[in-house]
C-alpha positions in Angstrom: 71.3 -40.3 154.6 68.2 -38.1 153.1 66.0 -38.8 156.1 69.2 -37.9 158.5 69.4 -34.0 156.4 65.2 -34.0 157.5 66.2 -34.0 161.1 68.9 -32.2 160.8 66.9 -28.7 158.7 64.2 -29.6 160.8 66.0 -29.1 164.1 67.8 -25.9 162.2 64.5 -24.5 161.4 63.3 -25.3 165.1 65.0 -22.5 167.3 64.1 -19.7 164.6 60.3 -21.1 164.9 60.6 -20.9 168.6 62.2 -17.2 168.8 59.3 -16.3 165.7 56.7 -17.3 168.3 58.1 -16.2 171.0 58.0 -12.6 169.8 54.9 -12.3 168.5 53.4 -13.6 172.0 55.6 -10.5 173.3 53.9 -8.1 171.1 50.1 -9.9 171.5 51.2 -9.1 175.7 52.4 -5.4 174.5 49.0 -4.7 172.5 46.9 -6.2 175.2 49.2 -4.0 178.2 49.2 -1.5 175.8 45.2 -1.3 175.7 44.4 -2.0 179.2 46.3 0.9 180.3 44.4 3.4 177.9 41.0 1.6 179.2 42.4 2.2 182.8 42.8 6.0 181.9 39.6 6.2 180.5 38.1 5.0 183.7 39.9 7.3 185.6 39.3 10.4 183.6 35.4 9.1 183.7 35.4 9.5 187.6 36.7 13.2 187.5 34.3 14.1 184.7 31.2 12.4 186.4 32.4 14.5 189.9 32.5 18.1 187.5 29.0 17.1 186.5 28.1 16.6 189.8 29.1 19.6 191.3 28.0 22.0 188.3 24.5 20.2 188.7 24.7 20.8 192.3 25.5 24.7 191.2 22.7 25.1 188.5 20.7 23.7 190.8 21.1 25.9 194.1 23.2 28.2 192.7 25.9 27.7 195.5 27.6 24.7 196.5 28.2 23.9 200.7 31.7 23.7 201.9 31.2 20.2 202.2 30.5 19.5 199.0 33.3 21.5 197.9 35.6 18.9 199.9 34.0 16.4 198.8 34.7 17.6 195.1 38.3 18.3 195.9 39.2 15.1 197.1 37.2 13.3 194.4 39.2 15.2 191.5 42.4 15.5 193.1 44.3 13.0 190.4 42.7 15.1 187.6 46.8 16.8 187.6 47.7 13.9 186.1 45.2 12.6 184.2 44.5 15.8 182.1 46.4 19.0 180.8 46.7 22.1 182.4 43.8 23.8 180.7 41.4 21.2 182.3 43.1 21.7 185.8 43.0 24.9 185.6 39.0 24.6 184.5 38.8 22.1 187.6 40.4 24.7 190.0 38.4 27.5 189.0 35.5 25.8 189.7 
């Protein structure tokens, strides 16, 4: 009869075990998502930032930029609405 009440509080204990688990895998997947997004951002707002560079280089340089590259700088910085605030779009736009 004692070995029958083992199974039995073992197989009680199981499902909480299982659900325990369960959820901290969901939250280990919710960190990880959770940190790939901000990563992804960062790239993102690297690409706008490395374009501003760019074209204040090419202004310090020459002191004028072509139309051209103006286009080019456009296009390359258009996501920069959402990626940063409006201070740094407006920075981008008087540029």
């Amino acid at each position: 009869m004692c070995s029958f009440d083992v199974v039995e509080i073992s197989k009680a204990l199981l499902t909480p075990l299982i659900a325990i688990v369960a959820t901290y895998i969901a939250w280990q997947q919710w960190q990880t998502n959770r940190q790939k997004l901000s990563f992804d951002l960062y790239e993102r707002r690297l690409k706008v930032y490395e374009q501003v560079r760019r074209i204040l280089s090419i202004i310090v340089r020459d002191a004028k930029a072509s139309y051209d590259e103006l286009l080019k700088f456009r296009a390359a910085v258009s996501e920069a609405d959402f990626l940063f605030g409006p201070e740094i779009v407006k920075y981008i736009d008087e540029i």
